[in-house]
N, C-alpha and C positions, 0 to 999 in steps of 0.2 A: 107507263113505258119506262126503261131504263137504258140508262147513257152510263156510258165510261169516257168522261173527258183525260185525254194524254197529253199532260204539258200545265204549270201551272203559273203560263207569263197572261197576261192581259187578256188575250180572245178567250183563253183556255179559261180564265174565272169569272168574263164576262157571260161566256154561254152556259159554264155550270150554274153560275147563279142564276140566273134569267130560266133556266128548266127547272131547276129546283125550286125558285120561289114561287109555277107555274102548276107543283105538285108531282112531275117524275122524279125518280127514284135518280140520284146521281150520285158516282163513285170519282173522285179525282187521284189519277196517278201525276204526282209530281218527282219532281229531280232528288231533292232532299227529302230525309227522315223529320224533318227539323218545319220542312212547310208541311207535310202531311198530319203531322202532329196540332198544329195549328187549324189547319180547316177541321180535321175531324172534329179538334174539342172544341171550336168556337166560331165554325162556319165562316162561310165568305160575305162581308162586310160592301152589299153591292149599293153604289151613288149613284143617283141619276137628278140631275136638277133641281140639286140642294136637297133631296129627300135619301134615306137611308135606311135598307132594307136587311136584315141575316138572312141568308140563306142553309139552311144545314144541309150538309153532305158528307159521305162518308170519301175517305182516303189515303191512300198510302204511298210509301215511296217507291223509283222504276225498279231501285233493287229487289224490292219483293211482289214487282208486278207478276198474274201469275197465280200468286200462295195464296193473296187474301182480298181477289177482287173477284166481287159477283159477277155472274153471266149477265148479258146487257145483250138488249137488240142492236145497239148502235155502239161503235166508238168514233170518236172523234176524234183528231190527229190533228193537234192545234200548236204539237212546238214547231220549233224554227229546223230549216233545212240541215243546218250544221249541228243537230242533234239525230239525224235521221243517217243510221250507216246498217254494217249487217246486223251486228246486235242488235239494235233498236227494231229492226224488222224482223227476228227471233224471237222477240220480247210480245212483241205485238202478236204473232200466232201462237204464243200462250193464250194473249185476250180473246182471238176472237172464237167465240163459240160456233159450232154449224148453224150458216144462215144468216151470222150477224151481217149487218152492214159496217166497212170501212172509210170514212168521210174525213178527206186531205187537205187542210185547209192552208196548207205554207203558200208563200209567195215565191216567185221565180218558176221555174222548168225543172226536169229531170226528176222530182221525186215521185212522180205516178211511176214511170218506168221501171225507176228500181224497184217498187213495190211489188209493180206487178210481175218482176222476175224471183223475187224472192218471196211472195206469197199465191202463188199461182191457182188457189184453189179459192182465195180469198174473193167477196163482191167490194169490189174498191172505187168508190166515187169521188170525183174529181168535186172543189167548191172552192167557189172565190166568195170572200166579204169585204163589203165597203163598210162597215161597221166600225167607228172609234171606242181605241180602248186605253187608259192609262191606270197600268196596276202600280197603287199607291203604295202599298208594301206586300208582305206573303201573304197575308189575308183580306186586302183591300182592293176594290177595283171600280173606276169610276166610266160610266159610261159616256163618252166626248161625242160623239156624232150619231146620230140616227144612219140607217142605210138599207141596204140589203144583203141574203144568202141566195147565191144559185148554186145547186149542184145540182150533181147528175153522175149516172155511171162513167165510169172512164172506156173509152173504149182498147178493146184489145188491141195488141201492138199499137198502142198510143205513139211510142216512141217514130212509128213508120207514118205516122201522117206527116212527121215534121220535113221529110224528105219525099213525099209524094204530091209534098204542094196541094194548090188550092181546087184540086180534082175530084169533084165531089161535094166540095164546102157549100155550105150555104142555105141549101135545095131545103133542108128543112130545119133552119136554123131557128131558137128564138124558144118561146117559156112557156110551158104546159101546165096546168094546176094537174089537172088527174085526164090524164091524156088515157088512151087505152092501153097504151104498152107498162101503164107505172102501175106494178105491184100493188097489191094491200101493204105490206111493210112499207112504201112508200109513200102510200096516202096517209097511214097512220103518222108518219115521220113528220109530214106536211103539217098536219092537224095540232103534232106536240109543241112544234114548231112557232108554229103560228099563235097556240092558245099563251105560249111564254112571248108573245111580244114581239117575237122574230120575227120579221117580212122576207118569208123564205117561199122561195121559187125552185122547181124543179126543171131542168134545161135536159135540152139534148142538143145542146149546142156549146157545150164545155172547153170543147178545142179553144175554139174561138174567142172565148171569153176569158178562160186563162192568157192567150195571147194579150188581149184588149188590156188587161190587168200587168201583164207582164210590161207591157209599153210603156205604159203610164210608171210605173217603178223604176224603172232603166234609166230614168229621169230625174224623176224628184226623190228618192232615194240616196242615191250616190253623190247626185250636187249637192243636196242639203249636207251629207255627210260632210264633204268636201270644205263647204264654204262655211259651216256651222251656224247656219241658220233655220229658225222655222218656215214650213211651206210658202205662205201667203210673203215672206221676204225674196223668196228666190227669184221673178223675173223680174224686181226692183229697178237691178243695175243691169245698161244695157251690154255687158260684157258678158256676163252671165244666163241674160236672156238669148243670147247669141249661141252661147254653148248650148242651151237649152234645146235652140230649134237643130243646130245639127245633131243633136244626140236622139231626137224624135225623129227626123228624117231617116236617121242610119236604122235605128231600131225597128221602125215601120217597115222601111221599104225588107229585111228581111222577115218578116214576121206573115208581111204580108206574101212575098214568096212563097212561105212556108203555108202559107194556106188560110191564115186571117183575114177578112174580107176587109175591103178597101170602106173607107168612114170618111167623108169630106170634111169633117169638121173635127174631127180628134186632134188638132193640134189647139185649135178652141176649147175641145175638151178637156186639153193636161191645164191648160193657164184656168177654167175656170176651176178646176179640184185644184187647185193651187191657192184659189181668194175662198172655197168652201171652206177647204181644210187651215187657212191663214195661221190662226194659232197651236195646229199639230207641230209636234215634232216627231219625223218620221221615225220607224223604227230602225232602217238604219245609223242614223243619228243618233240617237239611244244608243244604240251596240258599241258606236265610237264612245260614246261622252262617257260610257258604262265600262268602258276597257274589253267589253265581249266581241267574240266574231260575230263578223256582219253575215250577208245570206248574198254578198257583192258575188259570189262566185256563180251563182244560181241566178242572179238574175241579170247583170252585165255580163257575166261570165257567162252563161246559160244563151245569150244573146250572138256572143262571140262563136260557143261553137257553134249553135245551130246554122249558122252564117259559112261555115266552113264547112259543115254535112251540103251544104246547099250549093259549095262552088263559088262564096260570095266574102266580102273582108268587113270589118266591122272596126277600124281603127279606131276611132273615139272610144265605144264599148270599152273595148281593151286597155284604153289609154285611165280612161276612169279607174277602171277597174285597178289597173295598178296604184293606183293614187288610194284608193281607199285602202288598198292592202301597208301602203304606207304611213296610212295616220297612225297606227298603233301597232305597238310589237304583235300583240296577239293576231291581226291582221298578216 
């Protein structure tokens, strides 16, 4: 099977390497002339618990995405939000071949939507990973946490569940291996997936679980940003933990309007991925310490309007939100 991974920060050379050293055929489109040159000639240099694997792959840069990239059953769509605009979504219907599958792996909201208005003919699946990654340089990447992939297709007018609320949800919510509605391309996807290590699941329950992800983000994302700490430091101080629980409460209770099913223990759930994750540093913490835009807009911000589609206010959200726009000019 062959992959086109798009984006060549941390997830993106965790999952090229991990299918390439698994035996698919893998093509990386990155930012620069300058990384692509590197992986083609000297592969991706993947760590996993002190051990040290190359993985070969061929690749090029987005400017000549397109010209000199093979047809693929799969792409994957592993950069960050704030590189996803119309061009980027022009670029991508050069890649995708008839029939390919589209697999969206940013964090926050909004970018199914836009997808799906500007590639309308495209199969575009939603996925979330709890998977740790810290890319040591342009050809280095070391793998920090075990976890999981769920996707699934996105459903059409995605954008219209966020305003229809929770009418519908649930009824068949939750993770199918090879249910009957899932394609041969998707079982095959499962199988690739799986034989490289991945503990990948296919959902028809994506809404929901982007939400659940989006939660948990809204949170330790933006504090950590804020306060310039790793995860498992943030409910330390009880000032901070304080900020914590209302910024879960605010983000829940619209999330869950929107149609996220109610979890009695997800506020247990953010503090214990906060002692799992202890010595992460999140990625938007990175984006500050790195001088890059953060993805704050799409996932506090992403929080703030859905909350206002809904009739509803999201003050803290917004209030973060400005705060991280203010750690850095680039911000």
């Amino acid at each position: 099977m062959r992959f086109v991974v798009v984006g060549g920060g941390a997830i993106g050379l965790l999952y090229a390497a991990r299918l390439a050293l698994s035996g698919c055929g893998v093509h990386v489109v990155t930012r620069t002339a300058q990384q692509a040159a590197m992986l083609a000639g000297e592969g991706i240099r993947f760590i996993l618990d002190g051990r040290e694997a190359v993985a070969a792959v061929e690749a090029s840069s987005s400017e000549r995405s397109g010209a000199d990239v093979p047809a693929a059953q799969w792409v994957l769509l592993t950069v960050k939000q704030t590189s996803l605009d119309a061009a980027a979504a022009d670029a991508l219907s050069r890649l995708l071949m008839p029939g390919a599958g589209l697999i969206c792996m940013q964090n926050g909201i909004g970018h199914v939507e836009m997808l799906q208005e500007r590639l309308p003919h495209a199969q575009i699946y939603a996925a979330v990973t709890s998977e740790g990654a810290l890319r040591e340089d342009a050809g280095s990447v070391r793998m920090t946490g075990s976890g999981e992939l769920h996707f699934g297709r996105a459903p059409q007018s995605f954008a219209n569940r966020d305003i229809a609320g929770a009418e519908g949800s649930g009824k068949e919510a939750g993770n199918y291996e090879l249910a009957p509605q899932a394609g041969d391309s998707e079982k095959m996807l499962l199988g690739a997936l799986r034989k490289a290590g991945i503990n990948a699941w296919l959902s028809n329950d994506m809404g929901n679980r982007i939400y659940r992800k989006l939660l948990i983000n809204s949170v330790i994302n933006p504090l950590t940003a804020i306060y310039d700490v790793e995860n498992g430091r943030l409910p330390e101080h009880p000032s901070r933990l304080a900020l914590m629980r209302g910024l879960h409460a605010e983000a829940e209770a619209v999330l869950i309007r929107a149609g996220m099913e109610p979890a009695s223990d997800s506020w247990e759930r953010l503090l214990e991925i906060c002692m799992l994750t202890a010595p992460n540093i999140s990625s938007m913490l990175g984006d500050v310490r790195g001088g890059r835009l953060t993805e704050v807009d799409w996932i506090n911000g992403g929080v703030v309007r859905l909350a206002r589609r809904l009739g509803m206010e999201a003050p803290l959200n917004e209030a973060v939100r400005r705060m991280v726009h203010a750690l850095k000019p680039l911000n």
